[in-house]
PyMOL Python script that loads the backbone (N, CA, C, O; Angstrom):
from pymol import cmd

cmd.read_pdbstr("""\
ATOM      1  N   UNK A   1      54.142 267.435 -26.742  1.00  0.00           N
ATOM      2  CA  UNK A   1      53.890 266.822 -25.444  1.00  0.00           C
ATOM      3  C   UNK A   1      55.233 266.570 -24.757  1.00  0.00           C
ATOM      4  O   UNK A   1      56.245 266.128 -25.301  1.00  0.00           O
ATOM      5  N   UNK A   2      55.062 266.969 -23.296  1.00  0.00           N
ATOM      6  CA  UNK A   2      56.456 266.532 -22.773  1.00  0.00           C
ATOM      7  C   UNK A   2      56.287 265.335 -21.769  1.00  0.00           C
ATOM      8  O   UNK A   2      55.351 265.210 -20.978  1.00  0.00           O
ATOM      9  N   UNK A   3      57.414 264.418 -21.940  1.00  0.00           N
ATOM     10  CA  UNK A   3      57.737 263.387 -21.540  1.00  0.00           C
ATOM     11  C   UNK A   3      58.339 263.567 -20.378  1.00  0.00           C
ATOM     12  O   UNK A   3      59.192 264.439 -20.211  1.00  0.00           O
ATOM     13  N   UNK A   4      57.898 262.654 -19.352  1.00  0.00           N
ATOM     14  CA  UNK A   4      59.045 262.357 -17.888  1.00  0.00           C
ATOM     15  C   UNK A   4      58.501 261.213 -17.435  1.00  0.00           C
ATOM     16  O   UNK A   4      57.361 260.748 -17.447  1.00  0.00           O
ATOM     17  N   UNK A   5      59.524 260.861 -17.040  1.00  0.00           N
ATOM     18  CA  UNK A   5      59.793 259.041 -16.581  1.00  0.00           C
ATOM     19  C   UNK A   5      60.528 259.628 -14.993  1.00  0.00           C
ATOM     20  O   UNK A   5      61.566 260.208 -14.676  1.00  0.00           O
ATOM     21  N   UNK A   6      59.250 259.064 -14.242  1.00  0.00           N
ATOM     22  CA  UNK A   6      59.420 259.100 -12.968  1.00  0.00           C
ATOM     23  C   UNK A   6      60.039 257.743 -12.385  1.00  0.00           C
ATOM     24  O   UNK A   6      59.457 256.668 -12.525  1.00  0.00           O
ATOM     25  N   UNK A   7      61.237 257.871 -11.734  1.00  0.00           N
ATOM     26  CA  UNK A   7      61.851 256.871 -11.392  1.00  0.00           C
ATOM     27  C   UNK A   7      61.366 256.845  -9.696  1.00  0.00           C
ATOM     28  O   UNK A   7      61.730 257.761  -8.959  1.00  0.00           O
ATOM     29  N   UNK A   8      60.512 255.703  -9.174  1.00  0.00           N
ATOM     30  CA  UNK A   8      60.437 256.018  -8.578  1.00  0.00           C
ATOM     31  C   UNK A   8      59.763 254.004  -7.492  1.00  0.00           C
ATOM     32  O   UNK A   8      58.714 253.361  -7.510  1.00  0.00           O
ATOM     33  N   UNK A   9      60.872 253.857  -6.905  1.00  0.00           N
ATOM     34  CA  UNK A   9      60.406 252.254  -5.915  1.00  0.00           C
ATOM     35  C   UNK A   9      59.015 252.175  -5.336  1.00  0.00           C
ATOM     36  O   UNK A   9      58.378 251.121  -5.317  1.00  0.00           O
ATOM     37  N   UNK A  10      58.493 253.501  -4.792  1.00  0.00           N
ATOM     38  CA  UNK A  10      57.422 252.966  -4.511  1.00  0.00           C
ATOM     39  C   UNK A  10      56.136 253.344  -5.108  1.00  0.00           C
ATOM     40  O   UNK A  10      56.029 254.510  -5.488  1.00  0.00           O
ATOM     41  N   UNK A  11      55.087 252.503  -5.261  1.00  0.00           N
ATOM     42  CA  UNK A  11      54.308 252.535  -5.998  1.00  0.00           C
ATOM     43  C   UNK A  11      53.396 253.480  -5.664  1.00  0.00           C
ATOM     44  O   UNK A  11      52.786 254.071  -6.555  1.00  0.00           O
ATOM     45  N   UNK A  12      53.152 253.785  -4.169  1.00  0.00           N
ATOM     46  CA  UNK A  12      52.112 254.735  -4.306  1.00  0.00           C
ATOM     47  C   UNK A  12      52.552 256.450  -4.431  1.00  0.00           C
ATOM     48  O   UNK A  12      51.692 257.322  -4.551  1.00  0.00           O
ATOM     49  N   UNK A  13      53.838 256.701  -4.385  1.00  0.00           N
ATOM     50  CA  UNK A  13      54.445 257.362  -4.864  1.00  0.00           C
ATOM     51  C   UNK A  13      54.748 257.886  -6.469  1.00  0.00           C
ATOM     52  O   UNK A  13      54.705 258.987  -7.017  1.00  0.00           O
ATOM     53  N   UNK A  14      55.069 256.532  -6.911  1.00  0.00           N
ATOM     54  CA  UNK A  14      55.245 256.812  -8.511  1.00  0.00           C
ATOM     55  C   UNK A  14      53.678 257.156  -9.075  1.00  0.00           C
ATOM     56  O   UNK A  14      53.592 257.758 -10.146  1.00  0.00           O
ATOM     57  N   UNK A  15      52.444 256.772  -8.350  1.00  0.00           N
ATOM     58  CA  UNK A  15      51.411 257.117  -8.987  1.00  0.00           C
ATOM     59  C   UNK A  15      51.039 258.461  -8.582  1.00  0.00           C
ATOM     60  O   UNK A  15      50.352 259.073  -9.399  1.00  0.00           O
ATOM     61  N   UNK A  16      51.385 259.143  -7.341  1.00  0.00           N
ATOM     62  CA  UNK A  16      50.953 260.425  -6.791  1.00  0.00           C
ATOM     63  C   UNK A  16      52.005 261.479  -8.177  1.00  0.00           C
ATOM     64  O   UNK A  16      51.506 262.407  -8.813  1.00  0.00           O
ATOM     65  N   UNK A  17      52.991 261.151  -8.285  1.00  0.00           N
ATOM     66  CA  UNK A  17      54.018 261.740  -9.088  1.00  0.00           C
ATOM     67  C   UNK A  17      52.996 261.994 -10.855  1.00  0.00           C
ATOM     68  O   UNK A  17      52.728 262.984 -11.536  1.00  0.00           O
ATOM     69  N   UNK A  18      52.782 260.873 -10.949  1.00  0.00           N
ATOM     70  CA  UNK A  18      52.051 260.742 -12.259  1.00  0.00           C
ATOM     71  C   UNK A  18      50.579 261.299 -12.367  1.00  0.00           C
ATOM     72  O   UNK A  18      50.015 261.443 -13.451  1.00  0.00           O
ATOM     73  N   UNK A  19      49.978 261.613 -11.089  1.00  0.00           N
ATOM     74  CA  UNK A  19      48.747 262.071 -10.984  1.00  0.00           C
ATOM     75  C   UNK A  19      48.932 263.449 -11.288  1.00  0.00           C
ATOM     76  O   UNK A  19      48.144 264.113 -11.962  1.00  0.00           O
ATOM     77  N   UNK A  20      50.284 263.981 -10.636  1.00  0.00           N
ATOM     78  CA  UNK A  20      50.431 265.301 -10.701  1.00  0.00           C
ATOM     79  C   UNK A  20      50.485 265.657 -11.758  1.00  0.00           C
ATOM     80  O   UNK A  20      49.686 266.401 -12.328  1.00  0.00           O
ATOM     81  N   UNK A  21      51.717 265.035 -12.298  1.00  0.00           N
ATOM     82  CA  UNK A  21      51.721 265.521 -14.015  1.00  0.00           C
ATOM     83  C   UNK A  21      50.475 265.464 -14.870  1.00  0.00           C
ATOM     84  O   UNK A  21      50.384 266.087 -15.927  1.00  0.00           O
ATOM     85  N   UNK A  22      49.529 264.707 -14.386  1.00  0.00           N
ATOM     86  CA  UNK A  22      48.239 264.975 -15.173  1.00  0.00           C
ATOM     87  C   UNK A  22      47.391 266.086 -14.808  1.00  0.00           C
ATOM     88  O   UNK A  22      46.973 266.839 -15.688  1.00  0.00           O
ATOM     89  N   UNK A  23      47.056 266.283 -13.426  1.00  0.00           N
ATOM     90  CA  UNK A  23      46.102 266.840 -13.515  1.00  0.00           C
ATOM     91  C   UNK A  23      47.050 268.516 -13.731  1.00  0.00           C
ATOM     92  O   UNK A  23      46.289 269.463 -13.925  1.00  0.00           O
ATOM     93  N   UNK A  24      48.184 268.778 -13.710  1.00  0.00           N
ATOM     94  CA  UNK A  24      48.347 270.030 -14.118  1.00  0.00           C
ATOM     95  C   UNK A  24      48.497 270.064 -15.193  1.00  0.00           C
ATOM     96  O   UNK A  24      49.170 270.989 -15.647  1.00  0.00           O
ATOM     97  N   UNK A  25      47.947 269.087 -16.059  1.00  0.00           N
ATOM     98  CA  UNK A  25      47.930 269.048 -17.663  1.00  0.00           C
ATOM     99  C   UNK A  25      46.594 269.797 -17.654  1.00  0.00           C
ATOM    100  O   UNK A  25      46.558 270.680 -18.511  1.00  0.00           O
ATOM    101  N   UNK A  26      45.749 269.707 -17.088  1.00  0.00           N
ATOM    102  CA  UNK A  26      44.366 270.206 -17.284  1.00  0.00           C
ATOM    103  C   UNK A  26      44.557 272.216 -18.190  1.00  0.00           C
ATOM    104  O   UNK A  26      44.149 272.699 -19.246  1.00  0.00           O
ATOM    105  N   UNK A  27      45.526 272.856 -16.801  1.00  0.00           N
ATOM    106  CA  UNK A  27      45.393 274.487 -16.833  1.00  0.00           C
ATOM    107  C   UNK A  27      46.548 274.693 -17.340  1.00  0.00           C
ATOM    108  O   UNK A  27      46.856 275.814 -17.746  1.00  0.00           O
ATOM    109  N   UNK A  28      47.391 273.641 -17.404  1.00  0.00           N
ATOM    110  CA  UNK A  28      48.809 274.334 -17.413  1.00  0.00           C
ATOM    111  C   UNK A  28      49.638 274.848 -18.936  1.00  0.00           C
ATOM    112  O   UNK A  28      49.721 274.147 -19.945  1.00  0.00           O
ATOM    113  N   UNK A  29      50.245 276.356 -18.761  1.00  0.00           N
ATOM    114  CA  UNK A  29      50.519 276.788 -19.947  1.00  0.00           C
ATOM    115  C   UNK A  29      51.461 276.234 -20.843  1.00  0.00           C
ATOM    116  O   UNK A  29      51.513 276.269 -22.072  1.00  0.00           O
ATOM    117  N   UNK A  30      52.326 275.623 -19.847  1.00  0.00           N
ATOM    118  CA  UNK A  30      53.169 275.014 -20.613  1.00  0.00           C
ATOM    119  C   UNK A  30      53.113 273.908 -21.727  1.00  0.00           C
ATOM    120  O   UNK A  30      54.065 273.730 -22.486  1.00  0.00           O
ATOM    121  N   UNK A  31      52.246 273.358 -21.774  1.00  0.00           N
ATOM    122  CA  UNK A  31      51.683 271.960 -22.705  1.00  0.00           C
ATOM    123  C   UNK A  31      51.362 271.150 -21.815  1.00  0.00           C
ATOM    124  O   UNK A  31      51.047 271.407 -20.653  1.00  0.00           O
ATOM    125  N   UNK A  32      51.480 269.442 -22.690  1.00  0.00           N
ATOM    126  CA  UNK A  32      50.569 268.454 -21.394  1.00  0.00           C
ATOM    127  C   UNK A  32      51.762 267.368 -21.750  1.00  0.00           C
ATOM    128  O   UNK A  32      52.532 267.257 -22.703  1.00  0.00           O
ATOM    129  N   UNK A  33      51.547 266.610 -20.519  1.00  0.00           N
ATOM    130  CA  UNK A  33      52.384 265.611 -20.363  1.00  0.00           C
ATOM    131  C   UNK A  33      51.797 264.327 -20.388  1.00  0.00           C
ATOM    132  O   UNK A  33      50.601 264.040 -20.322  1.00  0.00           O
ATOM    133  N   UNK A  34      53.335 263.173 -20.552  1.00  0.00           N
ATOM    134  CA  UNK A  34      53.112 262.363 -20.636  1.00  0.00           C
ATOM    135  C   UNK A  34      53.978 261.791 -19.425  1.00  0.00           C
ATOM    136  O   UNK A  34      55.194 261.973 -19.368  1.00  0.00           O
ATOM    137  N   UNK A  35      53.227 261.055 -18.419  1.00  0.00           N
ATOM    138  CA  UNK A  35      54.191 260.971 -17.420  1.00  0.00           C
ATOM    139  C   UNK A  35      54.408 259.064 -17.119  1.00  0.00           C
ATOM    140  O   UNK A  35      53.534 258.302 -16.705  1.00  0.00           O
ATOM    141  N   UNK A  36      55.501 258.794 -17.401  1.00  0.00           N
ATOM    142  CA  UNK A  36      55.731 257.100 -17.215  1.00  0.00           C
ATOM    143  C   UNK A  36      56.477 256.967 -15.760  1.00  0.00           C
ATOM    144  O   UNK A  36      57.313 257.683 -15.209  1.00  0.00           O
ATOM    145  N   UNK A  37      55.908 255.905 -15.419  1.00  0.00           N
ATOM    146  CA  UNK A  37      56.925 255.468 -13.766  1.00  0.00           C
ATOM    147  C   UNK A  37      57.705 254.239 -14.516  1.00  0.00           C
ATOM    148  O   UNK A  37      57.482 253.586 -15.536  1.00  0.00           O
ATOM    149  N   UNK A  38      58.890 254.245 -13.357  1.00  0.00           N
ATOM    150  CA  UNK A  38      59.547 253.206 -13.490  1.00  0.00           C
ATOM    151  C   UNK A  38      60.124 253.077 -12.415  1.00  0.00           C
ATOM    152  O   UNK A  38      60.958 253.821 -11.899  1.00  0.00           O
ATOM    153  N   UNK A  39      59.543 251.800 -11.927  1.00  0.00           N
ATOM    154  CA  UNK A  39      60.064 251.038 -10.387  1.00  0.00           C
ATOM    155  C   UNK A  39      61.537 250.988 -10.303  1.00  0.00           C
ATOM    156  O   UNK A  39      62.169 251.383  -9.323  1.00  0.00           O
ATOM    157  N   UNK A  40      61.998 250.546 -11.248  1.00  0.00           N
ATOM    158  CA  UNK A  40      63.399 250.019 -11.128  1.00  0.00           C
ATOM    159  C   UNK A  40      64.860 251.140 -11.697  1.00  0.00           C
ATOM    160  O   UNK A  40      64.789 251.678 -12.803  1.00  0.00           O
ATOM    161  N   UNK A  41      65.822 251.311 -10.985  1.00  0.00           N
ATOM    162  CA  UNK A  41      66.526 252.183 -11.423  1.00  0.00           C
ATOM    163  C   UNK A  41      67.566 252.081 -12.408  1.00  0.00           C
ATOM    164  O   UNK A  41      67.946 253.002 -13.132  1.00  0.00           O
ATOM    165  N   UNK A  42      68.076 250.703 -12.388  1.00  0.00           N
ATOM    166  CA  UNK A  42      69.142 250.247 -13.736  1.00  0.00           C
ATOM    167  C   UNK A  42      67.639 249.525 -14.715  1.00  0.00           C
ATOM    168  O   UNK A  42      67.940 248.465 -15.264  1.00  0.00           O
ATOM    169  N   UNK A  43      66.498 249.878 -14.900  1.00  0.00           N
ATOM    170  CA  UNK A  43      65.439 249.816 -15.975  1.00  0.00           C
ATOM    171  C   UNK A  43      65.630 250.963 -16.352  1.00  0.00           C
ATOM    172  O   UNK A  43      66.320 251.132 -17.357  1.00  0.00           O
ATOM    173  N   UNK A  44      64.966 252.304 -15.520  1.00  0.00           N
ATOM    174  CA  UNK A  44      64.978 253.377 -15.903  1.00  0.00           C
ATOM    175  C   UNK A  44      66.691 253.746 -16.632  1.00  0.00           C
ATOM    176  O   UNK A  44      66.493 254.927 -16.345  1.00  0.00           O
ATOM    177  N   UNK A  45      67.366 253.759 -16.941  1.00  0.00           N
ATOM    178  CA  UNK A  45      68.571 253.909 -17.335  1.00  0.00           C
ATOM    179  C   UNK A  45      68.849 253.203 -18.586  1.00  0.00           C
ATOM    180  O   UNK A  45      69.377 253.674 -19.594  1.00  0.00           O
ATOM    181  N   UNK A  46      68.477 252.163 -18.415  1.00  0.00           N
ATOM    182  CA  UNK A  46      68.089 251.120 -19.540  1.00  0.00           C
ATOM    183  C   UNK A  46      67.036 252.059 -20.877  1.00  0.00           C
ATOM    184  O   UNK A  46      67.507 252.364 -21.973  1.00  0.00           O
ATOM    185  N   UNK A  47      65.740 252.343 -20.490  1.00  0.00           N
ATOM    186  CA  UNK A  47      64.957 253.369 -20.858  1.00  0.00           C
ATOM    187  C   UNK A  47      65.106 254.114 -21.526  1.00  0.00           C
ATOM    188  O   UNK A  47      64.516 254.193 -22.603  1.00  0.00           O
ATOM    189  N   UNK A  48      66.465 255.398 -20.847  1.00  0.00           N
ATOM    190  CA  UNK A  48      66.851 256.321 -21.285  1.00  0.00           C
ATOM    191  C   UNK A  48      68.014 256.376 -22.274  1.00  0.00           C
ATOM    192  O   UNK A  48      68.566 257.414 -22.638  1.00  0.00           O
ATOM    193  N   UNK A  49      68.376 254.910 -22.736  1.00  0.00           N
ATOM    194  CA  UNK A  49      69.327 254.334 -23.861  1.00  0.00           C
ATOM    195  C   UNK A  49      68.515 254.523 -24.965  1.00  0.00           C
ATOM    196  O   UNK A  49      69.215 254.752 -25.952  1.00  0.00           O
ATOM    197  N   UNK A  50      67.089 254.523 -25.264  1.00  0.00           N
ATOM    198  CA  UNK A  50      66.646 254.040 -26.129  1.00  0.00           C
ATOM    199  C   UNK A  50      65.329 254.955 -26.733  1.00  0.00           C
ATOM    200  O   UNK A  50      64.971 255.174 -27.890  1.00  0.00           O
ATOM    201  N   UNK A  51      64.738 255.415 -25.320  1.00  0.00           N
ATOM    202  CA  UNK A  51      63.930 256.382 -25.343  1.00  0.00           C
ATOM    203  C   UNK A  51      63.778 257.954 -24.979  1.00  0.00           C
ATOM    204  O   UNK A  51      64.320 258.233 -23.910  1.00  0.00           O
ATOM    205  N   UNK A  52      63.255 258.866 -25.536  1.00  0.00           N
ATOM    206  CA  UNK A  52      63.769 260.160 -24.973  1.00  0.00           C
ATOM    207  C   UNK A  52      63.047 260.668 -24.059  1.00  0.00           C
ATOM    208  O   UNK A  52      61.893 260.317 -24.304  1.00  0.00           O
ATOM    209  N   UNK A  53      63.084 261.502 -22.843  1.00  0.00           N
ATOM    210  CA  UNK A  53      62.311 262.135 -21.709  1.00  0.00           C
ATOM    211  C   UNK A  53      62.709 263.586 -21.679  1.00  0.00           C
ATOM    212  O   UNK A  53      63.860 263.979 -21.871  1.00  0.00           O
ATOM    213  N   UNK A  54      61.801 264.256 -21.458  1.00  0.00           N
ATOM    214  CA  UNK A  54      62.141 266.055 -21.501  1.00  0.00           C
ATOM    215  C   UNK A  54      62.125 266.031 -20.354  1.00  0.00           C
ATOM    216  O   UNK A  54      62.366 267.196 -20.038  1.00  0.00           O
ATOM    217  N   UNK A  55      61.950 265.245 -19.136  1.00  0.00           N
ATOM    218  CA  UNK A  55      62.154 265.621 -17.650  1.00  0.00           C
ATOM    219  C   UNK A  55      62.202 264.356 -17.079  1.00  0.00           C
ATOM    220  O   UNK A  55      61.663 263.408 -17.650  1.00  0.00           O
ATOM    221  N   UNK A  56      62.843 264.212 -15.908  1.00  0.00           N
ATOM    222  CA  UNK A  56      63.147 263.277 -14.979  1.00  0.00           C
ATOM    223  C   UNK A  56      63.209 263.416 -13.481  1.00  0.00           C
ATOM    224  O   UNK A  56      63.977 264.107 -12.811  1.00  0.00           O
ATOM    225  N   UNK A  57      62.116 262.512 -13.049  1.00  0.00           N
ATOM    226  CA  UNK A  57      62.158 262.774 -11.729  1.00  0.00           C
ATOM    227  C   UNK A  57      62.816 261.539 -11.230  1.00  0.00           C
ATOM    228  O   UNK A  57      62.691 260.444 -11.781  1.00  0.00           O
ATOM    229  N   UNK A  58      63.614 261.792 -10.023  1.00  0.00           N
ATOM    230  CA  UNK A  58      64.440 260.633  -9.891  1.00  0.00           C
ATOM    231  C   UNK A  58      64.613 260.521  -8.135  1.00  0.00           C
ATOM    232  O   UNK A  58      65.151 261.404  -7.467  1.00  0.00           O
ATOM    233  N   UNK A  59      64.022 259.211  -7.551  1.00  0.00           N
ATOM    234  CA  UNK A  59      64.272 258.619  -6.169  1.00  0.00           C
ATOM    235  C   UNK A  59      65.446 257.763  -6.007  1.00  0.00           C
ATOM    236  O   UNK A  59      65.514 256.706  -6.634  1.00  0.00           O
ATOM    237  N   UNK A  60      66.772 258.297  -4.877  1.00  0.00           N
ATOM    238  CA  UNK A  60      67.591 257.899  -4.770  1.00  0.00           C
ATOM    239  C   UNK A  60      68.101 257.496  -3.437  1.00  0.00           C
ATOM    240  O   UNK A  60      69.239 257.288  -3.017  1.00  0.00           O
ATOM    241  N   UNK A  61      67.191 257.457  -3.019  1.00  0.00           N
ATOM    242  CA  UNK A  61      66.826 257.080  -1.735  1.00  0.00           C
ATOM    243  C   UNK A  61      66.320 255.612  -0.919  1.00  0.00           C
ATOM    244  O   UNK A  61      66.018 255.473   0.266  1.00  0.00           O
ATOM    245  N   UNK A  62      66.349 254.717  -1.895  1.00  0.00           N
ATOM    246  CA  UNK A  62      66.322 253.352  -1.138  1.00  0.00           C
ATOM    247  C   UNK A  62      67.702 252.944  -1.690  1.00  0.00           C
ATOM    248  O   UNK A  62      68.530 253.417  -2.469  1.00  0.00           O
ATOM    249  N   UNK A  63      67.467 251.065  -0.381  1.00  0.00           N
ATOM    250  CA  UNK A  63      68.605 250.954  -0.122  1.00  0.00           C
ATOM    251  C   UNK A  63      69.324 250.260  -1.401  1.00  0.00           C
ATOM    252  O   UNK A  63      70.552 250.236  -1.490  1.00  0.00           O
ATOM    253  N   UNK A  64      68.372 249.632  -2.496  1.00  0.00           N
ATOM    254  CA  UNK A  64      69.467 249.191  -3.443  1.00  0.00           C
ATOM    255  C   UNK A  64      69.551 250.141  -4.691  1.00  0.00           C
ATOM    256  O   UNK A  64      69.827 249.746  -5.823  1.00  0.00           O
ATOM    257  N   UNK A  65      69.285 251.422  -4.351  1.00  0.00           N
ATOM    258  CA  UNK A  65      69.675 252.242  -4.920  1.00  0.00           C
ATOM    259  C   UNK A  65      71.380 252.903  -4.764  1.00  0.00           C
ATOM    260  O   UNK A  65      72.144 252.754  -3.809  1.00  0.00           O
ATOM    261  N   UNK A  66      71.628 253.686  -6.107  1.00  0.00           N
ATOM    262  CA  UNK A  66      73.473 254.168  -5.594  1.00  0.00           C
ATOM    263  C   UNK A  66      73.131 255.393  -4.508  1.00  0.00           C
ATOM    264  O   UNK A  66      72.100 256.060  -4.596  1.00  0.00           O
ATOM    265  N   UNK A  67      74.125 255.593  -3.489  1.00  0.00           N
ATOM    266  CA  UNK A  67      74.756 256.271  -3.094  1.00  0.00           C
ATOM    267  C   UNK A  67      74.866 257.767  -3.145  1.00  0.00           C
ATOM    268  O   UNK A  67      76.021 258.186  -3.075  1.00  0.00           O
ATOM    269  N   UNK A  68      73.645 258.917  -3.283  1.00  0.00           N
ATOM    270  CA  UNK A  68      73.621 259.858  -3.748  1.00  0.00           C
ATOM    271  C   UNK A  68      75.109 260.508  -3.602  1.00  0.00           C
ATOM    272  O   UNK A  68      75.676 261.154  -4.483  1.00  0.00           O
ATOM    273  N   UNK A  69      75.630 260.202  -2.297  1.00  0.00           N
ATOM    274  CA  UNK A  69      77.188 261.333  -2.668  1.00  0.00           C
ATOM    275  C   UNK A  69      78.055 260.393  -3.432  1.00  0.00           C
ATOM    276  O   UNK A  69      79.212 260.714  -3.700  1.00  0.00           O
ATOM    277  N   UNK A  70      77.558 259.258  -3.792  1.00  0.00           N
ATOM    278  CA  UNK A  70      78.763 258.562  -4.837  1.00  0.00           C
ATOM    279  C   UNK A  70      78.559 259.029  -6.115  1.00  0.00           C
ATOM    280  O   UNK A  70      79.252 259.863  -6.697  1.00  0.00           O
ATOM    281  N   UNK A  71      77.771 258.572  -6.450  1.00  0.00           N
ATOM    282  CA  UNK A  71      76.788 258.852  -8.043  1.00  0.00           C
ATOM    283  C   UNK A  71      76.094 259.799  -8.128  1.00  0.00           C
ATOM    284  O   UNK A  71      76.398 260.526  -9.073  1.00  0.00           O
ATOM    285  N   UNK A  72      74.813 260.302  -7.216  1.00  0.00           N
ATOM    286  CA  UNK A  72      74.306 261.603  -7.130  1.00  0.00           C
ATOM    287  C   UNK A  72      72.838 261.392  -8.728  1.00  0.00           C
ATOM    288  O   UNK A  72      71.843 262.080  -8.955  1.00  0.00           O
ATOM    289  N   UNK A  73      73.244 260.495  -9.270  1.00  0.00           N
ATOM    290  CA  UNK A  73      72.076 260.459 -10.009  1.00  0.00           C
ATOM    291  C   UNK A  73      73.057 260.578 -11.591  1.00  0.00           C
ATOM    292  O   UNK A  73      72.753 260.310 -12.753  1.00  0.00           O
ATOM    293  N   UNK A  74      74.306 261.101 -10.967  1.00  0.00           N
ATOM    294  CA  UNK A  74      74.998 260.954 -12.187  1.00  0.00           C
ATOM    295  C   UNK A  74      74.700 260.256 -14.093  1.00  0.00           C
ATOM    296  O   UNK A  74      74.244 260.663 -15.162  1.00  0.00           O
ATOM    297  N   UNK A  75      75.183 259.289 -13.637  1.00  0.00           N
ATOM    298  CA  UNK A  75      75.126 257.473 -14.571  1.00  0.00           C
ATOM    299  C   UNK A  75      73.692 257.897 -15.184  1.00  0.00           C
ATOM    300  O   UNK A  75      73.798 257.963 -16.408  1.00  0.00           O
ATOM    301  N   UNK A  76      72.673 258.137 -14.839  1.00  0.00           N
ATOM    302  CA  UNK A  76      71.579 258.193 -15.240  1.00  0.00           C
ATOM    303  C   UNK A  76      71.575 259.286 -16.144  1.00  0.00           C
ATOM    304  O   UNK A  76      71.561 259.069 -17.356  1.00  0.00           O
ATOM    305  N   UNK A  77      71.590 260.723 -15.572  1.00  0.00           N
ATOM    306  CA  UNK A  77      72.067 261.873 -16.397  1.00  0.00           C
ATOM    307  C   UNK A  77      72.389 261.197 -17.631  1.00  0.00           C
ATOM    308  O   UNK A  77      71.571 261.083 -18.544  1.00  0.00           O
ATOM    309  N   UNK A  78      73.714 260.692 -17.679  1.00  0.00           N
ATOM    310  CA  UNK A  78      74.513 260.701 -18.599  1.00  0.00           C
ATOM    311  C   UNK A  78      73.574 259.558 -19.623  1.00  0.00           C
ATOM    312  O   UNK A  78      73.354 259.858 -20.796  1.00  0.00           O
ATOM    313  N   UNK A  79      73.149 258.455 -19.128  1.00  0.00           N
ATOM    314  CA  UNK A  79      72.531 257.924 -20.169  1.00  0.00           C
ATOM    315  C   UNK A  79      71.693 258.435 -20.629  1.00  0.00           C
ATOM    316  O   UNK A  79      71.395 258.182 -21.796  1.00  0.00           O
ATOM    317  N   UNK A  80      71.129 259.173 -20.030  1.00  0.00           N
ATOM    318  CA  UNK A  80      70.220 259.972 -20.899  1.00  0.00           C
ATOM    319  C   UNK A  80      70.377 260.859 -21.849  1.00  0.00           C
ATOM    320  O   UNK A  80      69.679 260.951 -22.859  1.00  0.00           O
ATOM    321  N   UNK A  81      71.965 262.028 -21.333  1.00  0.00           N
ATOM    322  CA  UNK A  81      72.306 262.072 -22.588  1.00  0.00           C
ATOM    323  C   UNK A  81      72.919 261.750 -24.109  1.00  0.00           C
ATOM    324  O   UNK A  81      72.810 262.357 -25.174  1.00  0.00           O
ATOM    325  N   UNK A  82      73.614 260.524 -23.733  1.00  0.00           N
ATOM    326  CA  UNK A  82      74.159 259.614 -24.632  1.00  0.00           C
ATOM    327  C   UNK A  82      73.140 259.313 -25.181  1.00  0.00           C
ATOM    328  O   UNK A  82      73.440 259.376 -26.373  1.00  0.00           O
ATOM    329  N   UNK A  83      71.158 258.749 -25.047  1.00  0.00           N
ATOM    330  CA  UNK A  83      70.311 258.168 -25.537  1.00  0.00           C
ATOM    331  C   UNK A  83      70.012 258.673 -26.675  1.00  0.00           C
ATOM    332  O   UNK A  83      70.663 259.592 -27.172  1.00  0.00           O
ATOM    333  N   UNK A  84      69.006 258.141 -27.217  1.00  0.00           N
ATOM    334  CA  UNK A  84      68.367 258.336 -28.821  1.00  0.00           C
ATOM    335  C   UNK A  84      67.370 258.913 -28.858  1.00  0.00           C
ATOM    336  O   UNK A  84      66.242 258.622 -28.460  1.00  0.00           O
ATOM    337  N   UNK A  85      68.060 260.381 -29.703  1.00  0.00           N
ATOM    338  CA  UNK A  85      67.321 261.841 -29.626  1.00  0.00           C
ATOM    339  C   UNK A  85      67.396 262.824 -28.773  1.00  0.00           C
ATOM    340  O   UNK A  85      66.658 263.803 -28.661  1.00  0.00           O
ATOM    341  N   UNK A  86      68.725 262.388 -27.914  1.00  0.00           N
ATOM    342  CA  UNK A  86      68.761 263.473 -26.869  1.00  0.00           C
ATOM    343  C   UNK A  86      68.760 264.726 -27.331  1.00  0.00           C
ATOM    344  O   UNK A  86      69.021 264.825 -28.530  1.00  0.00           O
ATOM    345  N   UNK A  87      68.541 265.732 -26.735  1.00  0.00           N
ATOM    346  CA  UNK A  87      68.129 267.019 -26.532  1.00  0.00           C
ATOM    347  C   UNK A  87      67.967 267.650 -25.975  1.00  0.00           C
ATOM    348  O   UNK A  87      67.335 267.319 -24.972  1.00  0.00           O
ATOM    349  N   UNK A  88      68.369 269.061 -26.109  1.00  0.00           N
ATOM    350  CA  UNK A  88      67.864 270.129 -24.793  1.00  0.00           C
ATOM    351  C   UNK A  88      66.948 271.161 -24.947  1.00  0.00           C
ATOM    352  O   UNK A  88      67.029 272.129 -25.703  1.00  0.00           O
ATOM    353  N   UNK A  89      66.057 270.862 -24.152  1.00  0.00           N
ATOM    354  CA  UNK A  89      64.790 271.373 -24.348  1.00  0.00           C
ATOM    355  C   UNK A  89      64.465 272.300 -23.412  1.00  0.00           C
ATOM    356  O   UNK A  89      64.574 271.677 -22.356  1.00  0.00           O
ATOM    357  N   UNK A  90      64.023 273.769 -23.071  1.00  0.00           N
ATOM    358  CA  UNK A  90      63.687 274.364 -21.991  1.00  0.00           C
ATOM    359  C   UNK A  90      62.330 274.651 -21.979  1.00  0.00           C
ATOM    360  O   UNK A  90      61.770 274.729 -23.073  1.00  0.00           O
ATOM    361  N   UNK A  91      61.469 274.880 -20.626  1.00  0.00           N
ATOM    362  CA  UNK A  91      60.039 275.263 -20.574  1.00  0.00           C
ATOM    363  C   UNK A  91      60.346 276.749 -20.808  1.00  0.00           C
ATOM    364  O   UNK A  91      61.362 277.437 -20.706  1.00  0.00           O
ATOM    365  N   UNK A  92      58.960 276.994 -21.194  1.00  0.00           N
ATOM    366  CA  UNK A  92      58.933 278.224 -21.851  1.00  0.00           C
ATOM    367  C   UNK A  92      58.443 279.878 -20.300  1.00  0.00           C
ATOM    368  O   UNK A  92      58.366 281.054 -20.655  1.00  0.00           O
TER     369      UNK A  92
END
""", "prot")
cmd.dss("prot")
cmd.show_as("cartoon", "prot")
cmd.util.cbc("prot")
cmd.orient("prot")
């Protein structure tokens, strides 16, 4: 099963995100997912210290969010790969 932690402030968003990943679990060849939201962006980061995700969708776009041309989503990347069990995984 593949994992993604949708980072994402607003709620009816993070659920459209998570709907998706389900219902193309129904046909889809690739396997089925498990799709988690997370409102908050130093949570989600937090998260990815501890837990592993085969994909990440990531909103960087509100205002107490970083700076996409500062950080760019950077910091996050990286905790994720520093986290426990990282890995690189490709769809098939």
């Amino acid at each position: 099963m593949w994992r993604v932690l949708c980072v994402e402030d607003d709620p009816k968003i993070a659920a459209q995100i998570v709907e998706y990943f389900t219902k193309w679990d129904r046909d889809n060849p690739i396997g089925r997912f498990e799709a988690v939201p997370e409102s908050d962006y130093e949570k989600a980061k937090q998260r990815l210290k501890v837990e592993r995700f085969d994909l990440i969708t990531l909103d960087l776009h509100d205002k107490s969010d970083p700076k996409p041309e500062e950080e760019g989503g950077k910091d996050a990347a990286q905790a994720g790969r520093r986290g426990r069990g990282a890995r690189r995984r490709s769809l098939p």
